[in-house]
TORLUM-404167 format. One record per residue: x, y, z of N, C-alpha, C in turn; residue in three letters; residue number from 1. Coordinates in Angstrom, 1 decimal. Example, Ala and Ser with C-alpha at 12.3 -4.5 7.8 and 13.67 -1.06 7.14 Angstrom:
! TORLUM-404167
- 13.2|-5.7|7.8|12.3|-4.5|7.8|13.2|-3.3|7.8|ala|1
- 12.8|-2.2|7.1|13.7|-1.1|7.1|12.9|0.0|7.9|ser|2
END
This chain:
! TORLUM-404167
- -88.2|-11.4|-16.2|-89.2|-12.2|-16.9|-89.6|-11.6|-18.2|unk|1
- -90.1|-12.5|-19.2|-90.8|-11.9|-20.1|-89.9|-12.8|-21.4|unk|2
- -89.9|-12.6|-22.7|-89.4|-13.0|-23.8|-87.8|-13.4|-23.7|unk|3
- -87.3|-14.5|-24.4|-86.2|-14.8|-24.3|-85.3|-13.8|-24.8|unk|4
- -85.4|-12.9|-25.2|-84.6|-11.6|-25.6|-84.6|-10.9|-24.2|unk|5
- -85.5|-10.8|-23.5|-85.8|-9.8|-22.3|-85.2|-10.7|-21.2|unk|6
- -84.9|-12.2|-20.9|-84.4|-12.9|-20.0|-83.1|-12.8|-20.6|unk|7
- -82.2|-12.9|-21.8|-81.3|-12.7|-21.7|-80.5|-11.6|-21.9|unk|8
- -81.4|-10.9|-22.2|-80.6|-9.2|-21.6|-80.6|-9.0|-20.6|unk|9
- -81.2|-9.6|-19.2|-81.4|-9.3|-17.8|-80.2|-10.1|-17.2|unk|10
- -80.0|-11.5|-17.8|-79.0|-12.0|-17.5|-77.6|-11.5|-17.6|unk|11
- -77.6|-10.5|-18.6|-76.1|-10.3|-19.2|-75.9|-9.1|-18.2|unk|12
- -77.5|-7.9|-18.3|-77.3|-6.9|-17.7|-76.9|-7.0|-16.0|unk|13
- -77.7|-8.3|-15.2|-77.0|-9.0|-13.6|-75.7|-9.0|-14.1|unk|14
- -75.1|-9.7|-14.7|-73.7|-10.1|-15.0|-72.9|-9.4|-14.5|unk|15
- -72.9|-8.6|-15.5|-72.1|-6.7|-15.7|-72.4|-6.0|-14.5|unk|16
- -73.3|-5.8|-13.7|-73.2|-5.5|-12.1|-72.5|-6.5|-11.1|unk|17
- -72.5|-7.7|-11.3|-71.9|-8.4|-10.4|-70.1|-8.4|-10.7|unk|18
- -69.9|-8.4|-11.8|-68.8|-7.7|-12.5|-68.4|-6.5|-11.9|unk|19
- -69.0|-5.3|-11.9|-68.8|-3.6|-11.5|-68.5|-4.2|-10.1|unk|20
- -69.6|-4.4|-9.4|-69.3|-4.6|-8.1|-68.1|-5.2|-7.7|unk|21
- -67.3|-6.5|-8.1|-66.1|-6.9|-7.8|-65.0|-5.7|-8.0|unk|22
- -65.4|-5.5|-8.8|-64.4|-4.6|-9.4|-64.0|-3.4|-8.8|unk|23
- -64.9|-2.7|-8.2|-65.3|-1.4|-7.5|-64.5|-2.1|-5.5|unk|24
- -65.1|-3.5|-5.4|-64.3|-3.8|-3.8|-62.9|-4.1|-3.5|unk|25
- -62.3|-4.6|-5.1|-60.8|-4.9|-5.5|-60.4|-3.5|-5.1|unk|26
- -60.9|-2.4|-6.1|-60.5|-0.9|-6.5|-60.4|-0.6|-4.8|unk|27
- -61.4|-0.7|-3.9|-61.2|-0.4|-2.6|-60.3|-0.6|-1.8|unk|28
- -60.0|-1.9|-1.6|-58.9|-2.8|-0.9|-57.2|-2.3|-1.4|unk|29
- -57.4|-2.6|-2.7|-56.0|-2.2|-2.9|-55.9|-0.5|-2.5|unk|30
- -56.8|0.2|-2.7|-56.4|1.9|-2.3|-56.3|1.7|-0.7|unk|31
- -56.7|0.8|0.3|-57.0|0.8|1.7|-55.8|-0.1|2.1|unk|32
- -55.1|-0.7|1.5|-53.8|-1.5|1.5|-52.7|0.1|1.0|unk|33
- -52.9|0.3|-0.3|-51.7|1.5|-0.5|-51.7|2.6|0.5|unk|34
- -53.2|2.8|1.2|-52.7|4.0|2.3|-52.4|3.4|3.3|unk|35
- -52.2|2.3|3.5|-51.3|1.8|5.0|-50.2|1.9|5.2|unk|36
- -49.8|1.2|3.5|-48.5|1.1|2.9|-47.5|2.5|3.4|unk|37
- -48.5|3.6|2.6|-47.7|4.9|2.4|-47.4|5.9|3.8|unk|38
- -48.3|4.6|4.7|-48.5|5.6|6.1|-47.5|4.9|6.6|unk|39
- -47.4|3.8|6.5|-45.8|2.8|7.0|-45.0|3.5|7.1|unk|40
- -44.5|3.8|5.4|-43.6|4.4|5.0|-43.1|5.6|5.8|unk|41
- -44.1|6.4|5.5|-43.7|7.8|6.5|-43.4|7.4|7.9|unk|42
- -44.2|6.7|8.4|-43.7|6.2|9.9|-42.1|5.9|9.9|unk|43
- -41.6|5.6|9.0|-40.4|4.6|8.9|-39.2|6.0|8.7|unk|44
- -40.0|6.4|7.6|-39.2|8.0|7.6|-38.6|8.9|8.6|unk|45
- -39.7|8.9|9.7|-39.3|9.5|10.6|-38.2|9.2|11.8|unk|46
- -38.6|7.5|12.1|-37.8|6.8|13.0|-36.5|7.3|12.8|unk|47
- -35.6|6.8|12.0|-34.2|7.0|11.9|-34.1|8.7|11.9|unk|48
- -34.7|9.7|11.3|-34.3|10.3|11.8|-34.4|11.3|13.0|unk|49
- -35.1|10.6|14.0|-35.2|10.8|15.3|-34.3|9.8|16.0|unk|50
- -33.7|8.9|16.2|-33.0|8.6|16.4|-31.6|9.1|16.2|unk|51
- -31.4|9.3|15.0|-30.1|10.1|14.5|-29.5|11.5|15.8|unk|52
- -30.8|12.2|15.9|-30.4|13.3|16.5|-30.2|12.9|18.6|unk|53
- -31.1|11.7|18.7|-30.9|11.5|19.7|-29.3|11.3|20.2|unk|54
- -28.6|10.4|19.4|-27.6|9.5|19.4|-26.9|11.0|19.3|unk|55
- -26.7|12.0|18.5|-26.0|13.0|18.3|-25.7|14.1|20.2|unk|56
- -26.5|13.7|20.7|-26.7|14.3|21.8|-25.9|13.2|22.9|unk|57
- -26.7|12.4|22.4|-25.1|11.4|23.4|-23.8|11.6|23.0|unk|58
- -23.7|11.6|21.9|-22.2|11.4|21.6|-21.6|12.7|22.3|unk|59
- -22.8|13.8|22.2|-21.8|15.3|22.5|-21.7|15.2|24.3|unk|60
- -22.7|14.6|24.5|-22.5|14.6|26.6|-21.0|13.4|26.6|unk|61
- -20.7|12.5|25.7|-19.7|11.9|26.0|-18.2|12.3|25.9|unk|62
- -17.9|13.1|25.0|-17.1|14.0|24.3|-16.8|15.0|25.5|unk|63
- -18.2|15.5|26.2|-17.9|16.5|26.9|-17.3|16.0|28.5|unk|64
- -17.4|14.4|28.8|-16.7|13.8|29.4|-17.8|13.4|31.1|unk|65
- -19.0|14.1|30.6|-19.9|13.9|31.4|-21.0|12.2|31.7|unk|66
- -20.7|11.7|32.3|-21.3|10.1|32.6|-22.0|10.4|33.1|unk|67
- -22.4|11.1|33.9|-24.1|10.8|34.6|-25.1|11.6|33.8|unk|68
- -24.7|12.9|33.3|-25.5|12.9|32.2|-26.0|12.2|31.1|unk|69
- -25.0|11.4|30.9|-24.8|10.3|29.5|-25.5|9.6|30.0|unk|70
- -25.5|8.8|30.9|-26.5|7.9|31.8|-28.0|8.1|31.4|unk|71
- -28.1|9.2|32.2|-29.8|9.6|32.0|-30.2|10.1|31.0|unk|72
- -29.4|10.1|29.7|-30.0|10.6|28.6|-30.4|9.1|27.3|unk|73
- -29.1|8.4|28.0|-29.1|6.5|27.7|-30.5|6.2|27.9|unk|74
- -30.7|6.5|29.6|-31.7|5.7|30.0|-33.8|6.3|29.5|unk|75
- -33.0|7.4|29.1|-34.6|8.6|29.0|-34.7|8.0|27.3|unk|76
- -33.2|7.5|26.1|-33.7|7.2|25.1|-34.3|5.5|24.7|unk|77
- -33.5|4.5|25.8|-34.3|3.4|26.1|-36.0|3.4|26.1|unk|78
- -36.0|4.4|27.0|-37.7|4.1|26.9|-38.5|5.2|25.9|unk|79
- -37.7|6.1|25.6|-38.3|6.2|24.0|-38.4|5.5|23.2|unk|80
- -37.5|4.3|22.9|-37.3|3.5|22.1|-38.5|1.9|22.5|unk|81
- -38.8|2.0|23.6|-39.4|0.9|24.3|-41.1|1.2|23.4|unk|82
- -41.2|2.7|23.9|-42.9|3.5|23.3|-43.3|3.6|22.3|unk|83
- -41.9|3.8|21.5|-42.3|4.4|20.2|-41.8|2.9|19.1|unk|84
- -40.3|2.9|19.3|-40.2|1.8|17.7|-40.6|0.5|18.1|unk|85
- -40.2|-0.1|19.8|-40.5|-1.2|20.1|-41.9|-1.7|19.8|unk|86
- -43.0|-0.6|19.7|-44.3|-0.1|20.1|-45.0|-0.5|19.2|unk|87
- -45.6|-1.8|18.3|-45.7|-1.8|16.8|-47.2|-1.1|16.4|unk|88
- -47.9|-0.8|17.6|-49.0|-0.5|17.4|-49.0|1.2|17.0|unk|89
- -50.1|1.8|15.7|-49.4|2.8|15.1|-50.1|3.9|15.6|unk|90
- -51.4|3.7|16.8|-52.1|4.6|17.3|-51.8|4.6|19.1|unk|91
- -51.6|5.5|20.0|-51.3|5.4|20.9|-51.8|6.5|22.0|unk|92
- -52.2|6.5|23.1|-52.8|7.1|23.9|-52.0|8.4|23.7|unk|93
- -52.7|10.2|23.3|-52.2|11.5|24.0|-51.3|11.1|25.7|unk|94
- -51.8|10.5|26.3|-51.1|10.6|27.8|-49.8|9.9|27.7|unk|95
- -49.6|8.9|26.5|-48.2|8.0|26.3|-47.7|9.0|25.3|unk|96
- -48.0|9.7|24.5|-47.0|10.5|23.4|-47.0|11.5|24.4|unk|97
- -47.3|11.6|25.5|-46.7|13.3|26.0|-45.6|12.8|26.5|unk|98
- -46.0|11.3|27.3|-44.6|11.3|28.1|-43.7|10.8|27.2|unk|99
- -43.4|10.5|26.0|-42.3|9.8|24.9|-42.0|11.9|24.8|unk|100
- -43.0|12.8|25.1|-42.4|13.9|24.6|-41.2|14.9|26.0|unk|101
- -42.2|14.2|27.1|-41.0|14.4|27.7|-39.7|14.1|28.3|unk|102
- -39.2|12.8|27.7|-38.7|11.9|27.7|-37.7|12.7|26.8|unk|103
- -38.1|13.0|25.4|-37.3|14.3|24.1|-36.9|14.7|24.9|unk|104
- -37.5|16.1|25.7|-37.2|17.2|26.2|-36.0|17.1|27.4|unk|105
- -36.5|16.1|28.0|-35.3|15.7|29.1|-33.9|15.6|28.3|unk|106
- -33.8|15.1|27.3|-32.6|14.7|26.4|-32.0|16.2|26.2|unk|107
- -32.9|16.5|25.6|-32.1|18.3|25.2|-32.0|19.1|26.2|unk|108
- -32.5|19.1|27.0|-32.6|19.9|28.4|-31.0|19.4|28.7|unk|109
- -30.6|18.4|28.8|-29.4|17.5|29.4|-28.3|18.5|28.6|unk|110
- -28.4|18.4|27.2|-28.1|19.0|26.2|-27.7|20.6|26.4|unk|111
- -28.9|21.4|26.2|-28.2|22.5|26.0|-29.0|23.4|27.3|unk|112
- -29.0|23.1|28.6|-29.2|23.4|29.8|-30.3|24.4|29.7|unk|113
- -30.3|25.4|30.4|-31.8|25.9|30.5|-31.6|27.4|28.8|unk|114
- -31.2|26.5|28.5|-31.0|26.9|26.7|-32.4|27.1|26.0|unk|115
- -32.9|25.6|26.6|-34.1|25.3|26.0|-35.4|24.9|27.0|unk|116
- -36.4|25.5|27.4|-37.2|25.2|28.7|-38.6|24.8|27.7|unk|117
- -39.5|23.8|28.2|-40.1|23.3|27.2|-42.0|23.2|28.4|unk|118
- -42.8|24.2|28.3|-43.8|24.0|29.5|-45.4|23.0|28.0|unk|119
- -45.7|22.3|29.2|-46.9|21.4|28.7|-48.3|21.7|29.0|unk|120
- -49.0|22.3|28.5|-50.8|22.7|28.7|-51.6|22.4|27.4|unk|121
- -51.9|21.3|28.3|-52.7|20.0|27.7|-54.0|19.6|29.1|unk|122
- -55.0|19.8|28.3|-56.4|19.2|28.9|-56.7|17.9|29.6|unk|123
- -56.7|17.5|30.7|-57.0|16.3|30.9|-58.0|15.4|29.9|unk|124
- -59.2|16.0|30.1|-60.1|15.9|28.8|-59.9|14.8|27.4|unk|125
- -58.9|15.0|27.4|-58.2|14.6|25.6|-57.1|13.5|26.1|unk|126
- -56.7|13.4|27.2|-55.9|12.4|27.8|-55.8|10.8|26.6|unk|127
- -57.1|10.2|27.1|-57.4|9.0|26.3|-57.7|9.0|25.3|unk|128
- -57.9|10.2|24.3|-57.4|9.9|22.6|-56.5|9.7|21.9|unk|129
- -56.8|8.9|20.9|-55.7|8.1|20.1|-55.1|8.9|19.0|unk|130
- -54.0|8.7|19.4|-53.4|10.0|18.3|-52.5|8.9|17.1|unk|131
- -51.5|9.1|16.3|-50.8|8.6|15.3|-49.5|9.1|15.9|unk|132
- -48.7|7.4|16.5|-47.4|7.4|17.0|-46.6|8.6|16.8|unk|133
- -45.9|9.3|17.1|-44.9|10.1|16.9|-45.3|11.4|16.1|unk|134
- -46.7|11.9|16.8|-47.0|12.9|15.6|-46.9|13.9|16.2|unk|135
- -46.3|14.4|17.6|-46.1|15.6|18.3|-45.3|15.8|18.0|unk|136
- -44.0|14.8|18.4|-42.8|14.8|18.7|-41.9|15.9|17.7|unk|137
- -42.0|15.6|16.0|-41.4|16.9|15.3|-41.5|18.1|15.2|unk|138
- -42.9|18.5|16.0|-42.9|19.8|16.5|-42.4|20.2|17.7|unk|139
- -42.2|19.7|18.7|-41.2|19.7|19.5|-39.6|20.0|18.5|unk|140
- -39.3|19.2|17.7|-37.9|18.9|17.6|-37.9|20.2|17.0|unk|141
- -39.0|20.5|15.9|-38.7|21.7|15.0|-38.0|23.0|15.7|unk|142
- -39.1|23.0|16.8|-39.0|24.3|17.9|-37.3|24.4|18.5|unk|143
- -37.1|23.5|18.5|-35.5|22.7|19.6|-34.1|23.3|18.4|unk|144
- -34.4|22.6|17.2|-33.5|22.6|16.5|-33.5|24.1|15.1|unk|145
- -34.9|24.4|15.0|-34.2|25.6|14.2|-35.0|26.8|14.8|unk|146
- -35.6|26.1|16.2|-35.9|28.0|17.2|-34.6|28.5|17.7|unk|147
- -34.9|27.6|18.8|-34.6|28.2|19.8|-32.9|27.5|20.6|unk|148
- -32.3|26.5|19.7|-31.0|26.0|20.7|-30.1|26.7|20.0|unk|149
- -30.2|28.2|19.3|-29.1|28.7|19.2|-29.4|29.8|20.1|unk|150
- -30.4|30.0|20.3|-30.4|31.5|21.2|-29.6|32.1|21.6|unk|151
- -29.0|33.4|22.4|-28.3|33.5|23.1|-28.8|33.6|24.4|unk|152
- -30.0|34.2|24.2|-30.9|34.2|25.4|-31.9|32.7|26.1|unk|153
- -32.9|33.1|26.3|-33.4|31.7|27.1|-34.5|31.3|26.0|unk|154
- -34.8|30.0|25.6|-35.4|29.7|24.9|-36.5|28.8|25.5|unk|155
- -37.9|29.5|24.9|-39.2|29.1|25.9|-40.1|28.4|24.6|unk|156
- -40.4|27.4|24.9|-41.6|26.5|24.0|-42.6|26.2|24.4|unk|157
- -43.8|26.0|24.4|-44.9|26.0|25.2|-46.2|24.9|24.5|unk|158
- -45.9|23.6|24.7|-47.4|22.9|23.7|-48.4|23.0|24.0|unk|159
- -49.6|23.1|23.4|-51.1|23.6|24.0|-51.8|22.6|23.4|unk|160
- -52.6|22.1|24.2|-53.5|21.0|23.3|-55.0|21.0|24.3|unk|161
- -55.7|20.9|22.9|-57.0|20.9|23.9|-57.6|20.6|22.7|unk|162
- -59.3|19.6|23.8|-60.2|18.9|22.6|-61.5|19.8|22.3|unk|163
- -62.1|20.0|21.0|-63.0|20.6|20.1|-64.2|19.8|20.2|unk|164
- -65.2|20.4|19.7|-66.4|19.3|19.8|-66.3|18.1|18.9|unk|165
- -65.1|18.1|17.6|-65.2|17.1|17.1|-63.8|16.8|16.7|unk|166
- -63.2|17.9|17.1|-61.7|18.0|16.9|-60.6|17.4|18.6|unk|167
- -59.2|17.1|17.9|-58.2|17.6|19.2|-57.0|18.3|18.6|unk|168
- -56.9|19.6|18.6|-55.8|20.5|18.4|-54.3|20.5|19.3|unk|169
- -53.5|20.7|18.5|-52.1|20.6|19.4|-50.9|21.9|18.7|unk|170
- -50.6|23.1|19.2|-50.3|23.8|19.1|-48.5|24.0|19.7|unk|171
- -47.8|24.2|19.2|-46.4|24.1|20.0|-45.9|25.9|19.4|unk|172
- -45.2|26.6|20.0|-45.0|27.8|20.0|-43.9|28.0|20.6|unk|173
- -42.8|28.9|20.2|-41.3|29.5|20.5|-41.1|30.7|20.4|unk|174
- -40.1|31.0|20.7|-39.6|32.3|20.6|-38.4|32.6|19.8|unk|175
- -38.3|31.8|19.0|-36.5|31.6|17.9|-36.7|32.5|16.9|unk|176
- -36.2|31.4|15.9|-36.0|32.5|15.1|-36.9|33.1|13.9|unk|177
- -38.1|31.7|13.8|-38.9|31.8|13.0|-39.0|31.1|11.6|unk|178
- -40.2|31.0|11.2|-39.7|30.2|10.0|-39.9|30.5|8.8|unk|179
- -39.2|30.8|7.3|-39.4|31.8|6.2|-40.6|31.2|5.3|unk|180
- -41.2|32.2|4.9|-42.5|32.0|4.4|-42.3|30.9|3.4|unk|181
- -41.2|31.1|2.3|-41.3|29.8|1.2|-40.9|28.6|1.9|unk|182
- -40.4|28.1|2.9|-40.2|27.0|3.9|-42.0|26.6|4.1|unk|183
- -42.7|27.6|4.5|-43.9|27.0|4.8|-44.9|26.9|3.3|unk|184
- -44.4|27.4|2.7|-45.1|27.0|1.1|-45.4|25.6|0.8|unk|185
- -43.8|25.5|1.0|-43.1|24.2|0.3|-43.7|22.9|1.5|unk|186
- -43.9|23.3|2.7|-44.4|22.2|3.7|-46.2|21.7|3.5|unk|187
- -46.6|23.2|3.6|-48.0|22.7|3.2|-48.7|22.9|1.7|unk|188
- -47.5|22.6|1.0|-47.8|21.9|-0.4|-49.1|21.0|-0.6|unk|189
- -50.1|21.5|-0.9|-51.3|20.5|-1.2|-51.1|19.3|-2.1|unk|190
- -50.1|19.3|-3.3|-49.7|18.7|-4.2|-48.5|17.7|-3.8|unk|191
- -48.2|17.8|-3.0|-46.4|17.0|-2.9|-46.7|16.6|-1.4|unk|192
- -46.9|15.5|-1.3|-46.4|14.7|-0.1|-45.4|13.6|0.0|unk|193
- -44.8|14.0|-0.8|-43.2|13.0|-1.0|-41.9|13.6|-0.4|unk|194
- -41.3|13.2|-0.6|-39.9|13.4|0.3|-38.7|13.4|-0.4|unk|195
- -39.2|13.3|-2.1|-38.2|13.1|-3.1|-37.2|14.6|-3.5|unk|196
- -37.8|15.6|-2.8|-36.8|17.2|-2.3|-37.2|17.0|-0.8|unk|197
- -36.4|16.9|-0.1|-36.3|18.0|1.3|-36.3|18.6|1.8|unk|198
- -37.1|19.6|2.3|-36.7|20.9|2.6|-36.3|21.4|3.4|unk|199
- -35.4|22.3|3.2|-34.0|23.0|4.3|-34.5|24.0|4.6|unk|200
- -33.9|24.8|5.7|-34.0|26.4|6.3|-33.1|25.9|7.4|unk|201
- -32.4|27.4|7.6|-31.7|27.4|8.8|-30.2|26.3|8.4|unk|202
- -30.0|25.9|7.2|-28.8|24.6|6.8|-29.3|23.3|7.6|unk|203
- -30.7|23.1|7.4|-30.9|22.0|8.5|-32.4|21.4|7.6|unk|204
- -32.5|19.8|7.4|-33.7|19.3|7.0|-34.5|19.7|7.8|unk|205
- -35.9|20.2|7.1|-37.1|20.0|7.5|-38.1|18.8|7.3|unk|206
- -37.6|17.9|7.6|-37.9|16.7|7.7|-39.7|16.2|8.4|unk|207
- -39.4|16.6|9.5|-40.2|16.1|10.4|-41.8|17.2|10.3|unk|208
- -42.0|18.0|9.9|-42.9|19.2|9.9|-43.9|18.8|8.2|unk|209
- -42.6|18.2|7.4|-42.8|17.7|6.0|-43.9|16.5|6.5|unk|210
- -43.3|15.4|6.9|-43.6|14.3|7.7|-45.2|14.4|8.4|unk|211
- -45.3|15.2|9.1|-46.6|15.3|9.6|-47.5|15.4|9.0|unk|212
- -47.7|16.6|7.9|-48.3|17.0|7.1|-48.8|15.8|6.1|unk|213
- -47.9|15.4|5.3|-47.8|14.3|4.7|-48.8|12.9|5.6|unk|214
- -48.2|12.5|6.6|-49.4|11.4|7.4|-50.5|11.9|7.6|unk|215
- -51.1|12.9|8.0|-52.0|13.9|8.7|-52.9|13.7|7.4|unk|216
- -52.4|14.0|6.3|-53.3|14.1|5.0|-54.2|12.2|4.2|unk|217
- -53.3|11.3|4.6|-52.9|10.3|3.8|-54.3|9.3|4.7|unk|218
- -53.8|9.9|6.4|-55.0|9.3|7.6|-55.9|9.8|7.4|unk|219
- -56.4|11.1|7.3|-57.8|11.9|7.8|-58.3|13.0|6.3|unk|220
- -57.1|12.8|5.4|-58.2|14.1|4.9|-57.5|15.3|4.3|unk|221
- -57.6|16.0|3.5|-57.4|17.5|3.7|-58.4|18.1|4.9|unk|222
- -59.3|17.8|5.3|-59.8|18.8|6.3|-59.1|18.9|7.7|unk|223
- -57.7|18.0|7.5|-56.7|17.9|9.2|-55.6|18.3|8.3|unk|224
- -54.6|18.5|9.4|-53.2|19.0|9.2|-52.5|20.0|9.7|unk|225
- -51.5|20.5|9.2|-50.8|21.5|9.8|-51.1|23.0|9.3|unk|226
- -51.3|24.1|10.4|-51.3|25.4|10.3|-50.3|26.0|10.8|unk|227
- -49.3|26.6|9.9|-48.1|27.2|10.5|-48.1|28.6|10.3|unk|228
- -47.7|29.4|12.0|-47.7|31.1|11.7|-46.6|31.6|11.6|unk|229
- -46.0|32.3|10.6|-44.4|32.9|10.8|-44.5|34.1|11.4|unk|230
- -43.5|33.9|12.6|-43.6|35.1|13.2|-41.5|35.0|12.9|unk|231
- -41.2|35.1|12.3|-40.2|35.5|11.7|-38.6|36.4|12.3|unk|232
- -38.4|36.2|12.9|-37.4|36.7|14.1|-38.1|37.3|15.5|unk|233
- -39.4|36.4|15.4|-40.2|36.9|17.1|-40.4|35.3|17.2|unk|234
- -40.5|34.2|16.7|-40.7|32.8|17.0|-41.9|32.4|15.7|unk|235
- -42.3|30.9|16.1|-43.2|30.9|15.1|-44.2|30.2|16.5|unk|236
- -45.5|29.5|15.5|-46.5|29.1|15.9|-47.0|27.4|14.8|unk|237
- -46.7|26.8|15.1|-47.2|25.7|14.5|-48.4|24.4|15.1|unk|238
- -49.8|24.2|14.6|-50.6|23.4|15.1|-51.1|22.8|13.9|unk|239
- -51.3|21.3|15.2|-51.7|19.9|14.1|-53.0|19.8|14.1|unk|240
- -53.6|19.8|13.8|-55.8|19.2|13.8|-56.0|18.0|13.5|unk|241
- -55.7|17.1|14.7|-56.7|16.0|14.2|-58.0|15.7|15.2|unk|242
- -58.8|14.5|14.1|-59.7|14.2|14.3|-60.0|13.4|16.0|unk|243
- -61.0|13.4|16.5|-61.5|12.9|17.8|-61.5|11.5|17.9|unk|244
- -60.6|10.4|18.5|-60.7|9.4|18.5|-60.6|8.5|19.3|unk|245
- -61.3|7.5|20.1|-61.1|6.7|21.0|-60.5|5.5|20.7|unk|246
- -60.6|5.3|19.9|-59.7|3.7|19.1|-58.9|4.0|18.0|unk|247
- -58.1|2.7|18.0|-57.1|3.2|16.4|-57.4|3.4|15.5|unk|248
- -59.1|3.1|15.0|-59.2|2.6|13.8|-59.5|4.3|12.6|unk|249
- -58.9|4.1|11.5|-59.0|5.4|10.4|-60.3|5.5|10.0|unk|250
- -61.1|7.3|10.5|-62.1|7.8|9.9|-62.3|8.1|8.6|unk|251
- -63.2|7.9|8.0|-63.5|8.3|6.5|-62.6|9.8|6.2|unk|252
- -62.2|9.6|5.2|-61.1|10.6|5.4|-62.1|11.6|4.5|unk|253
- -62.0|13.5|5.1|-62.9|14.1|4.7|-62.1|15.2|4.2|unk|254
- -62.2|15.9|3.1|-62.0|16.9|2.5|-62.3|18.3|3.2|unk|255
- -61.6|19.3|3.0|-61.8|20.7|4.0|-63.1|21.0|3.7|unk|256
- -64.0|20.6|2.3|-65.3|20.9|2.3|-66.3|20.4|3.0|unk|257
- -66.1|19.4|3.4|-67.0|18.8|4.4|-66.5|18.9|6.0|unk|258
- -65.8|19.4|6.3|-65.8|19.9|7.5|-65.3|21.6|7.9|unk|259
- -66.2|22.2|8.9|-65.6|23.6|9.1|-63.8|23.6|9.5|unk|260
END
């Protein structure tokens, strides 16, 4: 109110907020569309190549002329396949990703016999939180493929998971060969969550460890992700931090400053 100079600067000035404001829920939407996008993607990243390695394990029990192993390794990657890619939902009970993990393990176990022994201690507690499809499973594989399946001796893996007052941690640990410090530089790169370099150790992609870190950040935050320990020809130690969740839906993603 007040002078027609003062009514139409108020007019212009509403304007230009109702303006900002559009503009600011577009700016929202589209960033909350591109992180779905980019969390797809990575999802998508991973599939094939987890499957790749599965199939590679068949082919070698078939070669080796063995059918009933081939059988149960058929039938243990059917219902991985049923859990995970059939699965279109992208959040999924800890008690359904353990068993898609032991479902892995039975495959390699088939594989490279008591090569590779894989023990599970995990809290009932944490059972029914929602975790992000396939997000154990490459620490499993990491452990499998550049710990411990060349050993000469026995190779022991051990996952540990247990829930925090606001956290659920998941820890997987070997006894191989370890992993080289610029390997872990290049993984938990704060800067680079792309996939546009690779990273190798051991002559083998580090694909899946890249992978995690990368979704882990994109869903929740820098204040979740991966902590990896090189214990460097004694095994290593690798754990994921995510957030506490009963349903699918993505928490305000928080920065390491706002959370201990």
């Amino acid at each position: 109110t007040g002078s027609k100079e003062i009514e139409e600067l108020s007019r212009t000035y509403n304007a230009m907020l109702d303006e900002m404001n559009r503009y600011i829920e577009e700016l929202m939407t589209s960033q909350k569309e591109k992180r779905k996008a980019e969390i797809s993607a990575l999802q998508m990243q991973i599939n094939p190549h987890y499957i790749y390695n599965t199939l590679a394990s068949v082919k070698w029990l078939i070669w080796q002329g063995d059918k009933e192993k081939s059988v149960q390794v058929i039938d243990a990657f059917i219902q991985l396949l049923r859990n995970t890619i059939s699965n279109k939902n992208e959040f999924i009970t800890l008690k359904e990703e353990i068993e898609n993990l032991k479902n892995y393990v039975l495959i390699n176990q088939i594989r490279y016999g008591n090569q590779v022994n894989v023990d599970f201690y995990v809290t009932p507690d944490c059972e029914e939180q929602k975790v992000p499809k396939l997000i154990l499973q490459p620490l499993l594989e990491n452990s499998v493929v550049h710990g411990v399946s060349h050993l000469l001796g026995r190779g022991m893996i051990g996952l540990f998971g247990e829930e925090g007052e606001d956290c659920i941690s998941f820890t997987v640990k070997d006894n191989g060969a370890g992993i080289p410090q610029e390997v872990i530089d290049a993984l938990l790169d704060q800067e680079d969550t792309s996939f546009s370099e690779i990273r190798q150790y051991d002559g083998k992609e580090s694909i899946g460890l890249k992978n995690i870190q990368a979704r882990v950040r994109l869903m929740y935050g820098e204040a979740y992700g991966l902590k990896i320990q090189n214990l460097q020809g004694k095994g290593s130690s690798v754990t994921v931090r995510l957030p506490k969740l009963t349903t699918g839906a993505l928490p305000e993603k928080q920065t390491k400053g706002e959370h201990s």
